[in-house]
N, C-alpha and C positions, 0 to 999 in steps of 0.2 A: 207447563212444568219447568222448572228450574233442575238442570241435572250437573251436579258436582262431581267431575272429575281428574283425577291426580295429573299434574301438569305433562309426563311424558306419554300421556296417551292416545295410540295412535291413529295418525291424524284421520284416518278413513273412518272410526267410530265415533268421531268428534262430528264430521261433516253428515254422517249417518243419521246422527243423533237431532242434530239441528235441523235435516233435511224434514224431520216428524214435527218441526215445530217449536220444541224445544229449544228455552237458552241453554246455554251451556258453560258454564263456569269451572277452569282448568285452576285448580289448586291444591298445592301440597305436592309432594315425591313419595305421596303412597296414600294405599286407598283407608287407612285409619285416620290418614294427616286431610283426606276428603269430605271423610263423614265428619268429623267435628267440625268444619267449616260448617258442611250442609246443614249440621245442627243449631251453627249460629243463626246463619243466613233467615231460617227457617223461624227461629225465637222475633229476629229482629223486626221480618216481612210480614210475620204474621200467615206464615204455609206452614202445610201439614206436612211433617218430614216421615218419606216413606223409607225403609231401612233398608238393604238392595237384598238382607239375607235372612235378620235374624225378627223375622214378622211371621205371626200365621200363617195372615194370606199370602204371603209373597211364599212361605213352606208349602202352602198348599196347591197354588196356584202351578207351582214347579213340581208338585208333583202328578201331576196331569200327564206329563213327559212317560212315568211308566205305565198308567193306563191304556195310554196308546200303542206302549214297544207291547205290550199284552195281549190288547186286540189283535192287534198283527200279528204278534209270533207269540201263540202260546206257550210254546215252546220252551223259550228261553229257564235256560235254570241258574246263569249268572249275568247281574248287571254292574258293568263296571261304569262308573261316573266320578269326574274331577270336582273336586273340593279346593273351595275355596273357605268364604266364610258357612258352608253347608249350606245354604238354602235347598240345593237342587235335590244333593244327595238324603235331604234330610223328610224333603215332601216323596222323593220316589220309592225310596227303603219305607216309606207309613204307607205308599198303595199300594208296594210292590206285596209287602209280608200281607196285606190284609185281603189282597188278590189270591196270593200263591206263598201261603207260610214258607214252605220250605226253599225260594228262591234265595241264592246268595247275593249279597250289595257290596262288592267292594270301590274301596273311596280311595281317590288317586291325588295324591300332590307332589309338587317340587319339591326337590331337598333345598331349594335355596328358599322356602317361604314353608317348612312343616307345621303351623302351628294347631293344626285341629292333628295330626300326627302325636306332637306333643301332649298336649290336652287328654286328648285318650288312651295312650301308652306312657306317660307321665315319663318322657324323656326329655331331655333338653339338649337337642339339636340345634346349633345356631340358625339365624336368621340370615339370608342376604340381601342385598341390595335393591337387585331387578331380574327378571327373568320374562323370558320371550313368550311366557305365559304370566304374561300382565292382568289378565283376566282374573285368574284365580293365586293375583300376589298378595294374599291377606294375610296380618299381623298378629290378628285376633280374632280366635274362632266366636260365632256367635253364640248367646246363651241358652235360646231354645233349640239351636242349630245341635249344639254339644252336646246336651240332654239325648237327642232324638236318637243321634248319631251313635255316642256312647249303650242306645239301647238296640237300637234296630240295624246295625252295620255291621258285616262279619269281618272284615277285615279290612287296612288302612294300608295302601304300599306309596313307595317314593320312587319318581325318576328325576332324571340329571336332563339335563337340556339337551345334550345327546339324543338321547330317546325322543326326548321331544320333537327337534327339528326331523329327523328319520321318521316321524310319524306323519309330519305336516307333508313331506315330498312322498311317502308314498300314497297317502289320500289321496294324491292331488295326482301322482305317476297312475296309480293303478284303479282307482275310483272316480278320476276328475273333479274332483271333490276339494272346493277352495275352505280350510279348516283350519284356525285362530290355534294359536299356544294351546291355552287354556282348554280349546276344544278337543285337541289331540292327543291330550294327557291321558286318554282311556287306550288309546291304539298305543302309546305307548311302555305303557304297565304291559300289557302283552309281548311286545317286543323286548322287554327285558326282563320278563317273569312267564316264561313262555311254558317251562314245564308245571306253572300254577295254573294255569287254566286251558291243558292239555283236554284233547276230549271235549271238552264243555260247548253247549249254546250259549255262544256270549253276544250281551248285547251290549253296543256301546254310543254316548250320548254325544255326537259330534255338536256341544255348545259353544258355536258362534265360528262365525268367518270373517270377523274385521281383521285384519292383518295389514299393518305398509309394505308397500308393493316393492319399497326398498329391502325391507327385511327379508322379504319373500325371496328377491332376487338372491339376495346373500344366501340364505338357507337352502334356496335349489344348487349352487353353487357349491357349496359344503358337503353337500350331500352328495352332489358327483366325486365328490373325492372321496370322499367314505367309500364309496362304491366303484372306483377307480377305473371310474368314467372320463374322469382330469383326472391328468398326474403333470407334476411340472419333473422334470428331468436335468441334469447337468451332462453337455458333453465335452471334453476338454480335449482342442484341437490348436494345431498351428495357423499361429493369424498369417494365414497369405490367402492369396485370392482364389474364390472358386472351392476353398473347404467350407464355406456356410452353403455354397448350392451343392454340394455332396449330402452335406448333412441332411439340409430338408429333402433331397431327393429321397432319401435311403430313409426316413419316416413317412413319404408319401409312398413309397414302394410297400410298406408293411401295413400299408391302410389307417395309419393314422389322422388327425387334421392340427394342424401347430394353429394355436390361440393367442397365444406370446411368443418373443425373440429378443430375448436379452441378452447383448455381449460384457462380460465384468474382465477386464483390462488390470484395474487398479486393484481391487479387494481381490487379491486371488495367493497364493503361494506358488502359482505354477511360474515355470521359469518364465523371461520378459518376451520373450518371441511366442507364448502360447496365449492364449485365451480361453475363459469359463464360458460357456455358452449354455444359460440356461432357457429349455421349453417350457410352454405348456400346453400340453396335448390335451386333444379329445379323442377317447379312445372307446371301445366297445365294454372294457373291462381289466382284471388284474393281470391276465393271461393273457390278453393281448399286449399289456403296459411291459410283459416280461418278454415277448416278442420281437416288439417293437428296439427295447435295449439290447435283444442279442442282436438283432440285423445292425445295429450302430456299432457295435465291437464289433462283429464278423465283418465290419470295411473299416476298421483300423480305430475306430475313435473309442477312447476311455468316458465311458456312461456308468452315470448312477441318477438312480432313484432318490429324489429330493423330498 
């Protein structure tokens, strides 16, 4: 198999990919600018080019995914699943309704790549660049995909990347569960549409866990601060000796653990004998973040919240 994909893709799905055997050919800055290469490639070599969405079998074959959430949990009366160019969504909404009519499909994408969004609500939302759900960054919804989608899907929602990274650290906090952009985009339609599927058995399609272990870092990192777990701090003190070991004392007294220590001298407004002094803690939370800065004022130093 010759597998064509978009140059920024990461590296751990590349090596995956290859590990099965497959060459692997990285071209183009998006997965539209991939498939007409792989269409050349394909005319030139004389291979069968398999479509990654807008095929039958590849609709069908992805829809094997709700048979199984079925078997398992009969239950279920909504399934939330990310869209891309629709393959997944468009094979599991044809065995989800023909299992269990009355089950609801809703179909989840980026606001910075809406375009099966557009398609079937006939809005025109710009496009963006890149998104940390590289997976499902398509340009162009597929044509049997659209059809399906526009007949059998109850509804289309958008998240912001926000959502998304919050979704990838709690899989991974509360599930242990290592889950891709693209895969997290159904846990995170819930996290910011939370009174839409109130009540409900939902089920959700964690598709795929390639992720670079740099990104990853960053995104657990972000996400401690969202959660004000890090906080970096300023405290503004007189540069003489033995006020930086007050300071961290009187942070390590209120249980927190300093990360960073940075002294700013020049970039500052304060007069020439003081100094910025900014942290960055690790803390339990925002309550203790607020804790932590009143024990640094109650021994004399001017703190704020960065």
């Amino acid at each position: 198999a010759v597998i064509v994909m978009p140059r920024f893709t990461p590296g751990v799905k590349v090596e995956r990919t290859r590990g099965f055997g497959a060459e692997v050919v990285l071209h183009g800055d998006s997965l539209d600018e991939s498939r007409t290469h792989a269409r050349e490639l394909a005319t030139q070599e004389g291979l069968v080019f398999v479509h990654p969405y807008d095929d039958e079998d590849i609709v069908a074959g992805q829809g094997t995914v709700a048979l199984e959430m079925l078997r398992e949990q009969p239950d279920l009366d909504t399934l939330v699943v990310a869209i891309g160019g629709g393959g997944l969504i468009a094979g599991m909404a044809t065995a989800a309704k023909a299992i269990k009519p009355g089950i609801e499909v809703i179909g989840v994408q980026t606001e910075r790549f809406p375009a099966m969004v557009n398609a079937i609500k006939g809005t025109h939302l710009p496009q963006g660049t890149s998104t940390i759900a590289e997976g499902i960054a398509v340009g162009t919804p597929g044509v049997i995909t659209e059809a399906i989608v526009r007949q059998k899907v109850d509804d289309l929602l958008l998240v912001d990347e926000g959502d998304i990274e919050q979704a990838i650290v709690m899989l991974l906090e509360i599930e242990k569960t290592l889950v891709e952009g693209a895969g997290a985009a159904g846990l995170a339609a819930l996290i910011k549409h939370p009174q839409r599927f109130a009540g409900k058995r939902v089920g959700l399609v964690l598709c795929g866990g390639n992720i670079d272990p740099m990104l990853l870092a960053s995104i657990i990192e972000r996400g401690m601060v969202r959660a004000g777990r890090l906080a970096r701090i300023q405290v503004n003190a007189r540069d003489v000796p033995g006020n930086l070991a007050r300071i961290t004392a009187t942070v390590a007294d209120a249980g927190a653990n300093i990360d960073e220590v940075h002294h700013q001298r020049a970039f500052t407004l304060l007069a020439a004998q003081n100094v910025a002094i900014e942290l960055v803690l690790q803390t339990r939370g925002r309550e203790h973040i607020a804790q932590v800065i009143e024990r640094l004022q109650q021994a004399g130093f001017e703190t704020a919240l960065l």
